[in-house]
Every structure is written in C-alpha cells, then in structure tokens.
N, C-alpha and C positions, 0 to 999 in steps of 0.2 A: 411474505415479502414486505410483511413493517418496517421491520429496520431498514431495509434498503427504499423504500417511498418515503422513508423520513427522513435519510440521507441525502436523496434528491432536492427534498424541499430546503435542506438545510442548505445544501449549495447556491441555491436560485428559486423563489416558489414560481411554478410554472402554472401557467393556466390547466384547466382541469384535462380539456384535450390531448393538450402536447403532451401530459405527463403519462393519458392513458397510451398516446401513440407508442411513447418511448417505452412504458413498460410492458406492450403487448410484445415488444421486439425481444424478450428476454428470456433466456432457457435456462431452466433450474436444473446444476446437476447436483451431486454429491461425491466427493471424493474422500478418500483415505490417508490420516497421517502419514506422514513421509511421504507422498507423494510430490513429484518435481510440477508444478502446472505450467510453468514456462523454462526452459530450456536456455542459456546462454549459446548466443550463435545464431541463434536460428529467428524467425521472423514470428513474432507472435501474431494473431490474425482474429484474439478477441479482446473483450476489455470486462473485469471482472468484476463483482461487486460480491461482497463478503456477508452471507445473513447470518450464518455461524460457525467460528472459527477459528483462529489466529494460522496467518501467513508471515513468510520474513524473504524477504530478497536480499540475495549474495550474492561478491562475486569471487573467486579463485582467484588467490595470487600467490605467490613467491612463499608469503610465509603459513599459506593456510587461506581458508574462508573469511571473510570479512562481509560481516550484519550490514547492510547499506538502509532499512528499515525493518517496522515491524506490522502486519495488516489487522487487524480484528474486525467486530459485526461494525457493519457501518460502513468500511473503508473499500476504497476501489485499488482494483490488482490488475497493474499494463504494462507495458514494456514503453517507454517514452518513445527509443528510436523507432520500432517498432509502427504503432500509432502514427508518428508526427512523420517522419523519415521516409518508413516504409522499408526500415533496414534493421539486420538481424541485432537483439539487444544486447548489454552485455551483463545484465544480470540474471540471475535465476531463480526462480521463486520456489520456495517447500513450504509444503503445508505442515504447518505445528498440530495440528488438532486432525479429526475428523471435521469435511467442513460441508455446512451447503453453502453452494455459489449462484448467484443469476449472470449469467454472462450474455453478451452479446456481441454480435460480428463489429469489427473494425472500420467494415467498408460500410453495412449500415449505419453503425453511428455517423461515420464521415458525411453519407448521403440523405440522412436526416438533417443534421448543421448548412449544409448547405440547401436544404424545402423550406426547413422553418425559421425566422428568425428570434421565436422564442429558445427552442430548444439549440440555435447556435451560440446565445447569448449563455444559456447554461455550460455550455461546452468552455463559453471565454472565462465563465466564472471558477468554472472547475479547475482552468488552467492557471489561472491566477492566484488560485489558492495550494496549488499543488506549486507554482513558483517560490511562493514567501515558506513555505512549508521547508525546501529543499534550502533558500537561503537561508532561515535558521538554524537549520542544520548542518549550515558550514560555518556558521559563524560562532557557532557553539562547541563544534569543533577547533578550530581558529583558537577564539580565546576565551574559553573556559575551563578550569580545573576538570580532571575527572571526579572529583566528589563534587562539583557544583553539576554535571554534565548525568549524575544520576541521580543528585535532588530531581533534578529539571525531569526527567524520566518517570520519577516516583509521583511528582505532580503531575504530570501531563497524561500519564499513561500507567496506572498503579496494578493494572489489571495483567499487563506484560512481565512483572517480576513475580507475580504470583502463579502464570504459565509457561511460561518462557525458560530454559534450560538454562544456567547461569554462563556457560561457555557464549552463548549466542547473544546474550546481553551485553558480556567482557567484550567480546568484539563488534558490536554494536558503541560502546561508550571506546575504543579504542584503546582498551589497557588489556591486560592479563587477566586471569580469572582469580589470581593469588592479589592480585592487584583490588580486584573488585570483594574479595572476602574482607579486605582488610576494612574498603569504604562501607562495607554495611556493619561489621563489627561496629564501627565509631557514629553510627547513622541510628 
C-alpha cells in the first residue's frame, strides 16, 4: 500500500491519525485485464485507488469508444456523478493491466469528511485537483494541435504510450489511429 500512502500524502499530508483512519477503511482487491470496474449507467458505490495497473475510462458514442482518461499506480478511479450526485455515471472504466486496487465505500468516505476536518480538507484538495486536472484537459482539447496534445502526453504521462494499445491513445488525443502513426513517425 506505498504507492497509494504516498499518494495520499501527495494530495494533502494528513496527520498520522487521520491517515491511519482513512487507510484502515480500505479493501485490497485484485482484478483481471479487461475487466469493466465500473459500468456506464449505473451508480458506482466505491472510490478506487490504483497500487498496480493502468485503467482508462470511456464513454460510447455514435462513432465508437472515446478515451475520456487514463489511471496508473498512484491514481484514484470514481465515477464523479456517482460520488458527488449520487447518480448513475456515464463513463466506464476497463482495466488495461492485471491490477491491485484499495478501494473504499462512497458513503464511508462521505462520513469521514463530514467527523473529520482533516480528512474533509483532503477530500477539498483532492477535488480541486481533479478540477484543474479536468480544465486542462479541455483546454488542450480546445486549442491544441494533436502533435502538441501528445508532446504534452509523452511529457506528462510517458509510461501510457509504452502500455497503452495505440487505438485507445488515438482516441484519447481525439484523432485516428492513421492519424496518430503519422505524429509519432515525425516525433
């Protein structure tokens, strides 16, 4: 559980306490590549945290699957409406890898944020960082080239093109996958 206590800390460092509260709430499972961990439609009812793996959430549309991110060790896996709402999400998550996860319940977390005002204050930081996270990614979207949109990829995240199936990447960066051969040929 390293990666994922250093994750924590990296969000907010919490007192020695709050951290052991929050992590004694946590259930290691294991799951199998290709598996769906969360469902479009339906209500999700935990919040994941990734200790090894790579995940991608999608959603179904008109012309196909479209990448909406991508998870590795370190990173948390939720469904926003889900969580915040309390209503069914609408993307889906598959797991890239064989993975282990620590997850925990939805309603615990919630009822932790509202006992403690440490661990609420990590909740506000987590959301705030998963906000700037979500607006650079529309704004990169927006207005950036697709060969500047997977510089910015190969910087940020170098470990996703070395895992990562090249279709799932192409729609991740919003182009073709004939589209994306060409950006790395000239890369």
């Amino acid at each position: 559980m390293t990666i994922i206590s250093n994750k924590i800390d990296e969000i907010f460092l919490l007192p020695a306490a709050e951290k052991e509260l929050l992590l004694a709430q946590f259930e290691q499972i294991s799951t199998k590549k290709g598996s769906i961990l969360v469902n479009a439609g339906k209500i999700e009812r935990y919040v994941y945290f990734i200790e090894k793996g790579i995940a991608r959430a999608y959603v179904d549309a008109a012309k196909g699957q479209t990448t909406i991110w991508f998870g590795e060790e370190g990173d948390i896996i939720l469904s926003y409406l889900s969580f915040f709402k309390d209503k069914p999400g609408y993307e889906s998550i598959e797991l890239l890898e064989n993975c282990v996860l620590y997850r925990i319940s939805s309603n615990v977390l919630q009822t932790l944020f509202c006992q403690n005002i440490h661990l609420a204050n990590w909740g506000r930081k987590f959301a705030e960082q998963e906000l700037v996270k979500t607006e650079e990614r529309f704004m990169s979207l927006q207005f950036k080239t697709a060969t500047e949109r997977y510089h910015e990829l190969m910087i940020k995240s170098p470990s996703i093109l070395q895992r990562v199936q090249l279709g799932h990447i192409a729609s991740y960066l919003g182009i073709t996958q004939v589209s994306l051969s060409r950006i790395r040929a000239k890369s």
